[in-house]
Backbone as CSV, one residue per row, in Angstrom:
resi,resn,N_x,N_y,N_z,CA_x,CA_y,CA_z,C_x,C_y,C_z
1,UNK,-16.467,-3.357,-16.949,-16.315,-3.359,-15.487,-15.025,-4.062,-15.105
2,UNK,-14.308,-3.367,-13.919,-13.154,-4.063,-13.694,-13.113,-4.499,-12.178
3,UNK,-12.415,-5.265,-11.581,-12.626,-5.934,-10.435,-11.007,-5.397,-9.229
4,UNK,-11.361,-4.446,-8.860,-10.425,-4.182,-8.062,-10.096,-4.899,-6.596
5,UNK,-9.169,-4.994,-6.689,-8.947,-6.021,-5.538,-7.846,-5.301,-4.247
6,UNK,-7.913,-4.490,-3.002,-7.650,-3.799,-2.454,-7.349,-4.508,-1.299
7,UNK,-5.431,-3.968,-1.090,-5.135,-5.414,0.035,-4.485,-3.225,0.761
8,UNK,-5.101,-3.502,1.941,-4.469,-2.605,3.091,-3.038,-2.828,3.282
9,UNK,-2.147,-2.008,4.090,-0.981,-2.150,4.710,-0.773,-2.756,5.791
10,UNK,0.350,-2.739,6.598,0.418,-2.996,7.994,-0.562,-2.133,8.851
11,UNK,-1.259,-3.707,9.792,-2.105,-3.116,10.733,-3.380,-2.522,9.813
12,UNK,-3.227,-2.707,8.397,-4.705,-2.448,7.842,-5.516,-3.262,8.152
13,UNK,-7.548,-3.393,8.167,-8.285,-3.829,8.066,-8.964,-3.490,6.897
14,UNK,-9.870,-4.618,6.152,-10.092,-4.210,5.218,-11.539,-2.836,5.052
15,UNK,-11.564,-2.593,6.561,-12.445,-1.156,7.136,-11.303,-0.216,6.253
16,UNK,-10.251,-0.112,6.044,-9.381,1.267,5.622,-9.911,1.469,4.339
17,UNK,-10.318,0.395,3.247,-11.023,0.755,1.920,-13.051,1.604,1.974
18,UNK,-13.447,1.528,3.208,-14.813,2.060,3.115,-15.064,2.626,2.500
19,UNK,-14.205,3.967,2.470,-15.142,5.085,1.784,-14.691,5.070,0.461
20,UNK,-13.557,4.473,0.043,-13.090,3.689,-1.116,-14.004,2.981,-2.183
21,UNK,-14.160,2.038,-1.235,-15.647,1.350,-2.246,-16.395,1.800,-2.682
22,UNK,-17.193,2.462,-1.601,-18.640,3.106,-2.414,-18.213,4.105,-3.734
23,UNK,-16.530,4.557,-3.502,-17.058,5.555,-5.178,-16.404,4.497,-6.187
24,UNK,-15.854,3.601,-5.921,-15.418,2.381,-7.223,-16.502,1.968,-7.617
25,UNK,-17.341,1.850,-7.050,-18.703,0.616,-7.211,-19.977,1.981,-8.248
26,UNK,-19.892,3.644,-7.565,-20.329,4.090,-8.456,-20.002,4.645,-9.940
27,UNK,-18.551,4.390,-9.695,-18.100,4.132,-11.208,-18.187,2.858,-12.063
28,UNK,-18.399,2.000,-11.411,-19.259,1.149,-12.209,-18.192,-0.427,-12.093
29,UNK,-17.773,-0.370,-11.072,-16.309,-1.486,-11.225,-16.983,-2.313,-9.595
30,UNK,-16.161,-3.344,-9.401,-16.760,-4.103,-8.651,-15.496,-3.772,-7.632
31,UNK,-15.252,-3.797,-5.996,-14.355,-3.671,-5.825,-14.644,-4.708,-4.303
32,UNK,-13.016,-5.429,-4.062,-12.973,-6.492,-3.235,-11.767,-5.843,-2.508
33,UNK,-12.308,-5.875,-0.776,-11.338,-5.590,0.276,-10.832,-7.557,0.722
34,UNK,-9.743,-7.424,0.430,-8.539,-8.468,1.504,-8.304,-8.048,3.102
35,UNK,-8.678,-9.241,3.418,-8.872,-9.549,4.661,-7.202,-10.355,5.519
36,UNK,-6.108,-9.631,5.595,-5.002,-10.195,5.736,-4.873,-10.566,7.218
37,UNK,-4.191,-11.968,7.287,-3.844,-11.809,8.985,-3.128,-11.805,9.348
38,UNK,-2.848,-9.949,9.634,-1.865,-9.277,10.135,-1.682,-9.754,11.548
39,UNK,-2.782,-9.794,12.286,-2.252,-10.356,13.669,-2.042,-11.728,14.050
40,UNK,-1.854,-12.452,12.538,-1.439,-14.064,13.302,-0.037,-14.020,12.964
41,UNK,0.516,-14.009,14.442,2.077,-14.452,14.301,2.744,-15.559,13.431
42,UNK,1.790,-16.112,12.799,2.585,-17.521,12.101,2.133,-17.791,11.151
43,UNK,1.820,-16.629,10.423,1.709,-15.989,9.061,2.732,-14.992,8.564
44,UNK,3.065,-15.266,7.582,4.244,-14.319,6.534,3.872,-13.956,5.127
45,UNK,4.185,-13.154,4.225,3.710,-13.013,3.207,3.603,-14.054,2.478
46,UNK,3.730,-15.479,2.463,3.300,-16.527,1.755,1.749,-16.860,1.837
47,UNK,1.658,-16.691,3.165,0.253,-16.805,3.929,-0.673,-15.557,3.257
48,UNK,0.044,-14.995,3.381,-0.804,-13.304,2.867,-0.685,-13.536,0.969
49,UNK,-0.027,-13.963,0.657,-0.134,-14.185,-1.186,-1.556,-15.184,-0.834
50,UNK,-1.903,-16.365,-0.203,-2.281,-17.195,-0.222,-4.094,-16.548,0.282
51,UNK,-3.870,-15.517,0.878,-5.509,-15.237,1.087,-5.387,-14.364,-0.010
52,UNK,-4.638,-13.358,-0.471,-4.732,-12.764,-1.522,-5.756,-13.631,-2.531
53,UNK,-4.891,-14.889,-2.975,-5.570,-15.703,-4.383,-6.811,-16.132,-3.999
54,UNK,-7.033,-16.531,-2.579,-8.350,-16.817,-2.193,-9.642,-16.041,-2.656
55,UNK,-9.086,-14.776,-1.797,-9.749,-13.439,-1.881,-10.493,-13.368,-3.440
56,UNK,-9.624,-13.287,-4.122,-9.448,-13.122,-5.932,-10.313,-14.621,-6.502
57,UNK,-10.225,-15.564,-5.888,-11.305,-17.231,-6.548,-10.772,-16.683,-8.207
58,UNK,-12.150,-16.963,-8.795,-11.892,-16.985,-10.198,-11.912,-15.898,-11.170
59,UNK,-11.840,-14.623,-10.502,-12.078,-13.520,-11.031,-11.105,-13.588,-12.317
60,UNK,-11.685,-12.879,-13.392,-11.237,-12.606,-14.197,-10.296,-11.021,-14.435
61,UNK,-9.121,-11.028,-14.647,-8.714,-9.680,-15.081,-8.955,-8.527,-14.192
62,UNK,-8.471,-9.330,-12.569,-8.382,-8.035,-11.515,-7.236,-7.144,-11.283
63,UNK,-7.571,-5.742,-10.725,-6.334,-4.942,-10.302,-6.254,-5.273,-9.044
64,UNK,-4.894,-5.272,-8.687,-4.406,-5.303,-7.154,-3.966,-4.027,-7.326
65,UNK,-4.698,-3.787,-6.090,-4.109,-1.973,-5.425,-3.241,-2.743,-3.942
66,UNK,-2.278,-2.223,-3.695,-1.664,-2.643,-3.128,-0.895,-1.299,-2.161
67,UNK,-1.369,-1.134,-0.974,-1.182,0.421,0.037,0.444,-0.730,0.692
68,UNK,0.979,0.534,0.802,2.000,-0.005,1.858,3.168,-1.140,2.361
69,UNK,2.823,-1.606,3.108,3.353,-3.623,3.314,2.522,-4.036,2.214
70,UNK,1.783,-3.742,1.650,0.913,-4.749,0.343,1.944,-5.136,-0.443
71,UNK,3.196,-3.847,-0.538,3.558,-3.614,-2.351,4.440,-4.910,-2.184
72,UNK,4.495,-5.956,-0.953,5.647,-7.201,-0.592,4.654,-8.310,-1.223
73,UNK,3.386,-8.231,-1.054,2.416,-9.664,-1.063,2.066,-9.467,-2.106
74,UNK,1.496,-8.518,-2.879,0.676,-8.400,-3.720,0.968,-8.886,-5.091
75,UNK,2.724,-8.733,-5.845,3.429,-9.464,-6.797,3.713,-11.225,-5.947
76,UNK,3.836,-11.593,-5.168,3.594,-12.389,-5.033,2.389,-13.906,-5.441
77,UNK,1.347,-13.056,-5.338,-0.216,-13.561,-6.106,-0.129,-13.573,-7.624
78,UNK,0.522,-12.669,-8.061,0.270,-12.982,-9.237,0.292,-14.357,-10.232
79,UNK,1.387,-15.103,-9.749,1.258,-16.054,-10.688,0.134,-17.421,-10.432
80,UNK,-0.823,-16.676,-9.871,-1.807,-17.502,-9.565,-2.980,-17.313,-9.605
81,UNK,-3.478,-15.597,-10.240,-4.437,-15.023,-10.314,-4.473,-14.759,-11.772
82,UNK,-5.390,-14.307,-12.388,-5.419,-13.720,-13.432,-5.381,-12.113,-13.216
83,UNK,-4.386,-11.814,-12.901,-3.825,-10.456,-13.041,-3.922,-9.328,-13.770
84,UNK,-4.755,-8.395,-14.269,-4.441,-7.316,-15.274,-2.960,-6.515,-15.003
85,UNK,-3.294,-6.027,-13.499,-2.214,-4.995,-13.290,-2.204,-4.747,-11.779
86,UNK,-0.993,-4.253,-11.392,-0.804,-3.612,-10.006,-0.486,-2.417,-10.372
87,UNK,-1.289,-1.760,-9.056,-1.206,-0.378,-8.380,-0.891,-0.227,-7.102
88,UNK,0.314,-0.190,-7.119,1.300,0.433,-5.506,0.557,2.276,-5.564
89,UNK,0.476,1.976,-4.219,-0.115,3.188,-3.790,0.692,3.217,-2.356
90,UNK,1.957,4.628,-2.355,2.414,4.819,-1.286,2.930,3.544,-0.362
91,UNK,3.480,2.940,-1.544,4.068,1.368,-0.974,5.123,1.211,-1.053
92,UNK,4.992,0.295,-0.543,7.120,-0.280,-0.290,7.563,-1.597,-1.529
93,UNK,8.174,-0.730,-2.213,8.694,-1.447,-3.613,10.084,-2.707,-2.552
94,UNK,10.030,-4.045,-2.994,10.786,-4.881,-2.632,11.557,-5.615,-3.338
95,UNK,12.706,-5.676,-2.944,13.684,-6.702,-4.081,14.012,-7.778,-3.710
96,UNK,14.528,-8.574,-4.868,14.451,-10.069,-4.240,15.667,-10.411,-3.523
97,UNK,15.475,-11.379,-2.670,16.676,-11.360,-1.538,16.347,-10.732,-0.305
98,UNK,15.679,-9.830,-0.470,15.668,-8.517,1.129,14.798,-8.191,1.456
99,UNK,14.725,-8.442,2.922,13.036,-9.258,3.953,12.241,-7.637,3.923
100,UNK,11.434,-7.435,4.459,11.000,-6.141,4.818,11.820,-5.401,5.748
101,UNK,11.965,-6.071,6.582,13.029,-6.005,7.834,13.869,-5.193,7.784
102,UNK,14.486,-5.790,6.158,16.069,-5.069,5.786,15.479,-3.395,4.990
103,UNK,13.971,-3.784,4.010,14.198,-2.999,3.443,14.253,-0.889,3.998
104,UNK,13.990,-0.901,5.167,13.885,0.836,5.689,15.497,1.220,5.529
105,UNK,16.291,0.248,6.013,17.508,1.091,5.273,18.208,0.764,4.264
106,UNK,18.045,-0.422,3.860,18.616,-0.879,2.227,18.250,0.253,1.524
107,UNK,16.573,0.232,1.630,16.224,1.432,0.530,16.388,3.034,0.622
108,UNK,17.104,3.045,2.451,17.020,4.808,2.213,16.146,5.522,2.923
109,UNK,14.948,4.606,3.174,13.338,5.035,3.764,14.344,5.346,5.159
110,UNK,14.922,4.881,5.981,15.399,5.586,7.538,15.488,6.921,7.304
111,UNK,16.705,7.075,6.663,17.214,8.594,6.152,16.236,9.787,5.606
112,UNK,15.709,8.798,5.073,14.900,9.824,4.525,13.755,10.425,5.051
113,UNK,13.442,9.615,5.841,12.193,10.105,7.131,12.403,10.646,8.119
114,UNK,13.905,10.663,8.223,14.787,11.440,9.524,14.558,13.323,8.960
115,UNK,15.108,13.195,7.589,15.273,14.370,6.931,14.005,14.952,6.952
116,UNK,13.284,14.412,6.428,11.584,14.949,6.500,11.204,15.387,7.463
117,UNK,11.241,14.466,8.701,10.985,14.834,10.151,11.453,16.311,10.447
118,UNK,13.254,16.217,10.397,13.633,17.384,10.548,12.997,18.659,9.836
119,UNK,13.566,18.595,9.148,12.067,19.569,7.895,10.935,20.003,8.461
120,UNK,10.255,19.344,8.921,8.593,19.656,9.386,8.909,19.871,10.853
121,UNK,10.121,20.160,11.624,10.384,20.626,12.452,10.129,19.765,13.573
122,UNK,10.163,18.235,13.666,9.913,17.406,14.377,11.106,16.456,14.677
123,UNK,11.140,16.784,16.282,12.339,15.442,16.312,12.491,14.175,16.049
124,UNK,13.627,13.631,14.842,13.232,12.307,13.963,13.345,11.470,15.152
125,UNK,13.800,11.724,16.962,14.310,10.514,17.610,13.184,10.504,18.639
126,UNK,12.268,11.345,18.318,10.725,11.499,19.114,10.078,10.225,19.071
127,UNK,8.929,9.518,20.082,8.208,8.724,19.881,7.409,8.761,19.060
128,UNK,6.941,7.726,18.258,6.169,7.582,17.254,4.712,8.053,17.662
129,UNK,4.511,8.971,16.770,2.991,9.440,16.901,2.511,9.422,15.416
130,UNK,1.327,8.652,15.964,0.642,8.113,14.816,-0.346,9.478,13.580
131,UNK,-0.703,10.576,14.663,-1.324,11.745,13.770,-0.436,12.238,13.257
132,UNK,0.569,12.508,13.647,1.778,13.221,12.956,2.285,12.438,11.215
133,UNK,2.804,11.230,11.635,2.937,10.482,10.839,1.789,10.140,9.891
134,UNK,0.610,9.574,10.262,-0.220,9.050,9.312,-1.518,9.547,8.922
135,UNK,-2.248,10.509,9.946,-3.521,11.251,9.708,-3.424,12.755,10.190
136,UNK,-2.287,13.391,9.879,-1.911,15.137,9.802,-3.129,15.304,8.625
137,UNK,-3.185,14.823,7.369,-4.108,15.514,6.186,-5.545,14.473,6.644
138,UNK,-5.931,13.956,7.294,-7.529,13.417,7.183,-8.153,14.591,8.105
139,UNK,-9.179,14.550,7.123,-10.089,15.852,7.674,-11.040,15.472,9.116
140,UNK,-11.131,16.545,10.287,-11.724,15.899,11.412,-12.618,15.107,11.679
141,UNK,-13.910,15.499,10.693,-14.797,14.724,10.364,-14.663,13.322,10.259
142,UNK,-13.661,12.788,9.467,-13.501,11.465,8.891,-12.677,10.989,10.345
143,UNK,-11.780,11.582,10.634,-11.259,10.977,11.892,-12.282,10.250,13.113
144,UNK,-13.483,11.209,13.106,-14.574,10.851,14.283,-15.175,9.619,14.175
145,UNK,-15.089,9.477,12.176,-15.703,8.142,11.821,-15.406,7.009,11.713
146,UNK,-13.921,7.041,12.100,-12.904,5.922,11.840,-13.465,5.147,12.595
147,UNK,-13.683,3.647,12.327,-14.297,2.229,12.986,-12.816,1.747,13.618
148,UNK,-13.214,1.309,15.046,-11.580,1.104,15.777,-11.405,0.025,15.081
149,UNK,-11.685,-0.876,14.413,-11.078,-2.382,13.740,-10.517,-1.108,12.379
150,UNK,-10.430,-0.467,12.132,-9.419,0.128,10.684,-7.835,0.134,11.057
151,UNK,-7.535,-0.016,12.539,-6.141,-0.386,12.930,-6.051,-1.504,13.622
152,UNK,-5.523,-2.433,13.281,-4.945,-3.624,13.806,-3.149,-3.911,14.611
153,UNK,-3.469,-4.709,15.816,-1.727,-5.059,15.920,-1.342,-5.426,14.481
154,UNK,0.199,-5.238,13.772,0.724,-5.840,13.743,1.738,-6.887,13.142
155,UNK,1.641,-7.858,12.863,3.123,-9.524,13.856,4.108,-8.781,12.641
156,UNK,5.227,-9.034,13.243,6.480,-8.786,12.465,6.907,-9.881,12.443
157,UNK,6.020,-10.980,11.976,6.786,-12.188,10.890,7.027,-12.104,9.630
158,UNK,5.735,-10.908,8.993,6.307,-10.750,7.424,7.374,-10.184,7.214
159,UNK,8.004,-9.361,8.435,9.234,-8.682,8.291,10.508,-9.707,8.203
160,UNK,10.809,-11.009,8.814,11.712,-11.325,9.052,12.113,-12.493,7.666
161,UNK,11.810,-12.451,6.700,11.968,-13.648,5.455,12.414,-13.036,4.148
162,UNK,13.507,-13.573,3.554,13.865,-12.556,2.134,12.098,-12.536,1.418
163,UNK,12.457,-11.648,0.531,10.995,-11.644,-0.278,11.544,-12.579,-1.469
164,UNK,10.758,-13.957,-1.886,11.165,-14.787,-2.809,11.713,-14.726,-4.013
165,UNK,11.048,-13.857,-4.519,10.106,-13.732,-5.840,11.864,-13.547,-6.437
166,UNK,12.189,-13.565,-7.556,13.357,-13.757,-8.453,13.309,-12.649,-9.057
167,UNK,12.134,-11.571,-9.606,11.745,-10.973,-10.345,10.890,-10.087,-10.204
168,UNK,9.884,-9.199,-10.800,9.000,-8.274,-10.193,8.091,-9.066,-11.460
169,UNK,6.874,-9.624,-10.827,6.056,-10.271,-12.102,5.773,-9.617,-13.218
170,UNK,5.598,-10.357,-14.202,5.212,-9.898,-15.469,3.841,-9.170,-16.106
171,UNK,3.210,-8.315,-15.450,1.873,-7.811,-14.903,2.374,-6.165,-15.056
172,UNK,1.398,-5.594,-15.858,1.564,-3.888,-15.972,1.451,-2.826,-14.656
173,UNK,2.315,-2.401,-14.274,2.577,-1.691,-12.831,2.818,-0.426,-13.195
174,UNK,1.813,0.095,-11.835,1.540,1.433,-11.712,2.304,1.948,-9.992
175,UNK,2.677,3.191,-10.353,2.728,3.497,-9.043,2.272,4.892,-8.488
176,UNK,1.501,4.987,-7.167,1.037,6.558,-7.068,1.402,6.308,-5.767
177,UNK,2.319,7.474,-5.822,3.119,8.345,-4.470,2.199,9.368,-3.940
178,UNK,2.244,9.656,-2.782,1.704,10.961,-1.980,2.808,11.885,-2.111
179,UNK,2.577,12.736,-2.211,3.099,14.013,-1.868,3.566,14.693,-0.437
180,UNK,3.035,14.580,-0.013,2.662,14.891,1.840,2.698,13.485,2.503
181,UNK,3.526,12.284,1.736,3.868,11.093,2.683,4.939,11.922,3.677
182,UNK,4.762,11.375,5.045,5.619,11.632,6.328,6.201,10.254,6.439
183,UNK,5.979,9.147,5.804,6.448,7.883,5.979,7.164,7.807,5.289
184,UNK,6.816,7.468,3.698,7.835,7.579,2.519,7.521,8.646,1.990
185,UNK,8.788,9.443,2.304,8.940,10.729,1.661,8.828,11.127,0.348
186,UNK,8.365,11.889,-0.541,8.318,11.833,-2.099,9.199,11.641,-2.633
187,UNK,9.832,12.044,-2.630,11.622,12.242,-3.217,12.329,10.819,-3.027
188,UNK,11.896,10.408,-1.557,12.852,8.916,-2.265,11.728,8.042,-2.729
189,UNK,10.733,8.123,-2.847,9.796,7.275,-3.481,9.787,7.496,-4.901
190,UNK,10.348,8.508,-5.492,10.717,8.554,-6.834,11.797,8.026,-7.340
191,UNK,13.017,7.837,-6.037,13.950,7.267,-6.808,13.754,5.933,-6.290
192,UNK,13.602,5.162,-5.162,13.314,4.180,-5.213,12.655,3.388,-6.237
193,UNK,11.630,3.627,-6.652,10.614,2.895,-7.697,11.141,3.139,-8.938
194,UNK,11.995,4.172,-9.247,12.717,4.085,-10.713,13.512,3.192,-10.869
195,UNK,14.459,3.144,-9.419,15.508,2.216,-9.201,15.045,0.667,-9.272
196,UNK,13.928,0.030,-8.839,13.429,-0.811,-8.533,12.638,-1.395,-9.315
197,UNK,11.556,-0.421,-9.811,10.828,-1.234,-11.030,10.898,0.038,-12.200
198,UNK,11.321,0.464,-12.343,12.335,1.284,-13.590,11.191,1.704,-14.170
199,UNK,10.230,2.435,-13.329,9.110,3.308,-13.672,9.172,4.579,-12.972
200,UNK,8.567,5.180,-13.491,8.245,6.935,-12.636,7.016,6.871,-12.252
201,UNK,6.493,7.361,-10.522,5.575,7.235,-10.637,4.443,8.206,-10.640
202,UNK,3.279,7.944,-10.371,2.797,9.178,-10.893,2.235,9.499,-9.223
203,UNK,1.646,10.955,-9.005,1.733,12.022,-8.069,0.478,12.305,-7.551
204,UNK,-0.074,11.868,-6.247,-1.506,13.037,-6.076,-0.882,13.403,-4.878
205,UNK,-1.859,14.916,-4.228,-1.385,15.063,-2.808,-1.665,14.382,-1.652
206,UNK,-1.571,14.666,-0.858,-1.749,14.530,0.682,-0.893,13.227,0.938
207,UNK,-1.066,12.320,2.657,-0.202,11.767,2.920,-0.391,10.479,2.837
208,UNK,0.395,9.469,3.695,0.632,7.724,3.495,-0.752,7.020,3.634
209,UNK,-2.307,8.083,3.682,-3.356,6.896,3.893,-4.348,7.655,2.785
210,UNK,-3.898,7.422,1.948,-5.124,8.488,1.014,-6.396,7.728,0.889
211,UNK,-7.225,6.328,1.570,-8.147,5.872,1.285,-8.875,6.532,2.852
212,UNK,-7.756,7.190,3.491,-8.705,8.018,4.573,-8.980,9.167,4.123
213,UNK,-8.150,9.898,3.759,-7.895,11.322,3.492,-8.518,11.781,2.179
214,UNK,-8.608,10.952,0.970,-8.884,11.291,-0.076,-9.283,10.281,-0.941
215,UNK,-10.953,9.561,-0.838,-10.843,8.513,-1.009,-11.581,8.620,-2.504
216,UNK,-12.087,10.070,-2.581,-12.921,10.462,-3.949,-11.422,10.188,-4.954
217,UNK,-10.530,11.327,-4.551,-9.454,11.258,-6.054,-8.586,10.116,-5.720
218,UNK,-8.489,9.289,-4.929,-7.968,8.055,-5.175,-8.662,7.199,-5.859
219,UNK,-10.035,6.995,-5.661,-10.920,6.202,-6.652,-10.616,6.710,-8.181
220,UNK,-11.231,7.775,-7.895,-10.461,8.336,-9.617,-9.528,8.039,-9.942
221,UNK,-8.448,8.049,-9.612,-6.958,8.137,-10.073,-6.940,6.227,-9.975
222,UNK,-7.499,5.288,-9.479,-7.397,3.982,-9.313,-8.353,3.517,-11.019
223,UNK,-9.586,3.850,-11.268,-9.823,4.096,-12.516,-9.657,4.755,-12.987
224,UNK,-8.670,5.924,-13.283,-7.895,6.722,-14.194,-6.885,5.756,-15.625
225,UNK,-6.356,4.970,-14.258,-5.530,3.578,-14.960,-6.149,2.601,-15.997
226,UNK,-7.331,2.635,-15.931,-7.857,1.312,-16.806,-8.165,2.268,-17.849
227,UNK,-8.403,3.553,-17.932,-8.899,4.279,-19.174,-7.129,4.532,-19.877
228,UNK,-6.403,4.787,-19.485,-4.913,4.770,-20.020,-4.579,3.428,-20.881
């Protein structure tokens, strides 16, 4: 049995893992939602490493799945957890020196979501709409069921601080891209993460929330990893 430890993105609650859990737990693994506080302004990812390890107490030999703003906090914890491995899922790979803030165009993510936009025939200078962007692939059904605490404000304090870390920890890393991300586009999420943590990553479909959209083959594909 393995102990998955599942930290949401920006504005996640740990409601975004629901339908998540129940198929980890019938594969036979124990699985723990992080509870981050995204809406306290005077919290930054130090604060967020810091409920992370909480979250985690004495567990032995957990995975961090890490969606989104996670992929900033989640190497952070490590040197304080007993770590097996991270799994970035449709996350934002970070380097040291450069806040979140910096990273949408350091890494390319502006451009590249402009291009996409255009592509799917949408104006990139349009107001942000959240179906377009983040629940185009969740099926209607699941939309009706969404609990309003699964979106939260929020604070853009984790945005404004280099990310510390010297290094990308010493912990076996995985990464699974969407296909149908409208956020991070596939294409630079392949070169980003090669560039960054000098891995390829691996591929399922649909878009930037697959614990809405597809929470059966994300479970799979989340224990796919421990049988590898």
């Amino acid at each position: 049995m393995a102990t998955f430890v599942l930290i949401a993105g920006a504005g996640g609650d740990p409601a975004y893992w629901r339908w998540v859990v129940p198929q980890l737990e019938a594969r036979g693994h124990e699985a723990v939602t992080v509870d981050l506080p995204g809406e306290d302004d005077s919290a930054g990812f130090d604060e967020y490493a810091d409920v992370i390890v909480e979250t985690v107490g004495d567990r032995k030999n957990v995975v961090l799945v890490a969606q989104s703003l996670a992929g900033f906090s989640a190497p952070m914890a490590c040197d304080r957890i007993d770590a097996a491995m991270i799994i970035m899922v449709a996350a934002m790979t970070p380097k040291p020196g450069e806040s979140a803030g910096e990273w949408w165009d350091a890494s390319g993510q502006t451009e590249a979501r402009r291009a996409s936009d255009e592509a799917l025939g949408r104006d990139p200078d349009a107001p942000f709409d959240p179906f377009f962007t983040f629940l185009h692939d969740v099926p209607p059904d699941r939309l009706a069921e969404l609990p309003p605490e699964a979106v939260r404000r929020q604070s853009g304090t984790p945005f404004e601080k280099p990310w510390p870390l010297a290094k990308w920890p010493d912990v076996p890393t995985r990464f699974l891209l969407c296909q149908e991300d409208r956020l991070f586009p596939a294409e630079f999420q392949r070169r980003i993460v090669k560039q960054r943590l000098g891995i390829t990553p691996d591929e399922m479909p649909g878009g930037h929330l697959p614990a809405f959209a597809r929470p059966v083959e994300l479970a799979e594909r989340l224990v796919g990893y421990l049988r590898k």
